[in-house]
N, C-alpha and C positions, 0 to 999 in steps of 0.2 A: 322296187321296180314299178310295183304298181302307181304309188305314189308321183312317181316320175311319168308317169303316161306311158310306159312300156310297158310289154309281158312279161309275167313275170315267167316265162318258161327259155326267158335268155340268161337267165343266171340259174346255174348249177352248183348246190352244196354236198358234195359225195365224198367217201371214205373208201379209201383203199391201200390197207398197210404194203410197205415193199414187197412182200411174200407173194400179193396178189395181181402180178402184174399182167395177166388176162384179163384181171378186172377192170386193172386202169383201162386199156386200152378198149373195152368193151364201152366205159364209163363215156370216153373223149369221142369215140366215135359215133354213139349214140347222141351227145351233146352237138356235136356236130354237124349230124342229120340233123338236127331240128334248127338250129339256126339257118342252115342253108332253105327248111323249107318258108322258115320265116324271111328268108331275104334279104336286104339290106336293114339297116337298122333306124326304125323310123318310118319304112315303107309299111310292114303290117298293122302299125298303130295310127296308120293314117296321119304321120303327124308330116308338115313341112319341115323343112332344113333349118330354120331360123326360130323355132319353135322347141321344136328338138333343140339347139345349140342351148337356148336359154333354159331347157329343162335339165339337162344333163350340167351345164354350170351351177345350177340352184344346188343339183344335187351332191357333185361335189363339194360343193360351201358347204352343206349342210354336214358332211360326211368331217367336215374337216372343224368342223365349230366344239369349241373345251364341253360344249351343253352335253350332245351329242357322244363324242368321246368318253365322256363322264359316264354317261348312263350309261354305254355299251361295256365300260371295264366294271360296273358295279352292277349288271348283269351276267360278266364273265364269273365274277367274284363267287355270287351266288349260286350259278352252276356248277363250276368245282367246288362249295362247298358241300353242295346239295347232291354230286356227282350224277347230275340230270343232262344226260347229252344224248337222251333218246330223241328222235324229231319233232315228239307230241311235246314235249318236255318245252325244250326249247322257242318249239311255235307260240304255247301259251306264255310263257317269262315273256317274250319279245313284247306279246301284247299285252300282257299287265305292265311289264317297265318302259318300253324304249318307242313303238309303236306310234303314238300320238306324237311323243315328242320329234319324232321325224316327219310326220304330216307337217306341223306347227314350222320348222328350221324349214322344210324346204319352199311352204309358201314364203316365207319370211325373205326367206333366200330370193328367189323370184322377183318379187317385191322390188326388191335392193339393186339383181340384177337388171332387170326389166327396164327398171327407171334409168338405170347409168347408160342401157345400151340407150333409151329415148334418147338421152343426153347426150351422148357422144353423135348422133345421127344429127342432130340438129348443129 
């Protein structure tokens, strides 16, 4: 999120088995309040509409590139075999494996989109 120029407090990763469904509902609602206090999306991060559209394309490109892909299932890999699905766990695997290479695809992505939107305006 950050990466993309947004908060990262608009994406939510929570657990809540079927048995605990006070919890969901505790989870989604709280989620909720906070998007609403953050607003529209784009308006807290100060970013323009046009700025946003190309950051959020980058990011989907990136999200969608075999690099990317690659590294998130051979980081999945490692955590079932390592059975590391605590938060800390997880935060640091992301930044020893996957972390940079998401920096790296979404400038890249940018880049690629950036230039086709010039192009297409012209």
């Amino acid at each position: 999120m950050e990466v993309a120029g947004l908060k990262p407090e608009r994406l939510a990763l929570n657990w809540a088995s079927a048995a605990e469904a006070s919890l969901f509902v505790e989870l989604i609602t709280n989620f909720t309040n906070v998007l609403k206090e953050l607003g529209p999306l784009g308006e807290a991060e100060g970013i323009d509409r046009e700025e946003l559209k190309l950051k959020l394309l980058a990011a989907r490109s990136a999200v969608e590139s075999v690099r990317l892909r690659t590294r998130f299932a051979k980081l999945a890999r490692d955590l079932r075999q390592g059975n590391g699905y605590a938060p800390d766990v997880i935060e640091a695997k992301m930044a020893e494996k996957v972390n940079d290479a998401i920096i790296r695809e979404i400038a890249k992505q940018e880049k690629v989109i950036g230039g086709s939107l010039d192009y297409n305006e012209e």
